[in-house]
N, C-alpha and C positions, 0 to 999 in steps of 0.2 A: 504494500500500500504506500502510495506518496502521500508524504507529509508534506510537501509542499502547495503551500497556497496557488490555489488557479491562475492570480489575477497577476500574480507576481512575472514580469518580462523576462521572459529565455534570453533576451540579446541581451546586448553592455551596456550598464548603470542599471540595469535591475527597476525599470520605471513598473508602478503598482498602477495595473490596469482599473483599478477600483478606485484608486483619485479619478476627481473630478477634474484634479489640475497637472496627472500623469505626474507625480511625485514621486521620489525613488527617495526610497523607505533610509529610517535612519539605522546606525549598524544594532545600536540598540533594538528596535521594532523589529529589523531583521531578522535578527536572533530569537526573538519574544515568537514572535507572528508567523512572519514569514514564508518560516522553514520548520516549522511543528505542527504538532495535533492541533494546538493552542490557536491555528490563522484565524479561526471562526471568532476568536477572542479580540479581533484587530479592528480599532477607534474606525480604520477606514471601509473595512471590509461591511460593519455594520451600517455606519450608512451610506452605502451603495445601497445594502439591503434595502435599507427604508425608504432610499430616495424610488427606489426600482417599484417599490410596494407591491414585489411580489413575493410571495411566500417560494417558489421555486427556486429564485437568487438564493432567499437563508436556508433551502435545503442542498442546495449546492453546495453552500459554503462549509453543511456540515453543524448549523447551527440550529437546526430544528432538527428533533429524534420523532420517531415515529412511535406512537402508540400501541 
């Protein structure tokens, strides 16, 4: 299983497809978010979710479990 967040850019500087303003993650959020179980835990990753206001983004993301 990857642990690696979706949003996060394969190419160089690592820009976070889940900004709004294509930000490239600090080393600290890197490390936190990024590249763990934990991405679903990321300031950015959550609102995408909410701006997206789809329930599908936060089951992407890994932040909504299923009943």
């Amino acid at each position: 299983m990857d642990n690696r967040c979706q949003y996060l850019g394969r190419g160089a500087g690592g820009v976070c497809e889940a900004s709004m303003t294509k930000m490239v993650p600090s080393l600290f959020e890197h490390n936190i978010y990024c590249t763990t179980r934990e991405h679903y835990r990321c300031p950015l990753l959550i609102a995408r979710s909410m701006r997206d206001g789809y329930r599908e983004a936060a089951e992407r993301a890994g932040a909504v479990q299923g009943r």
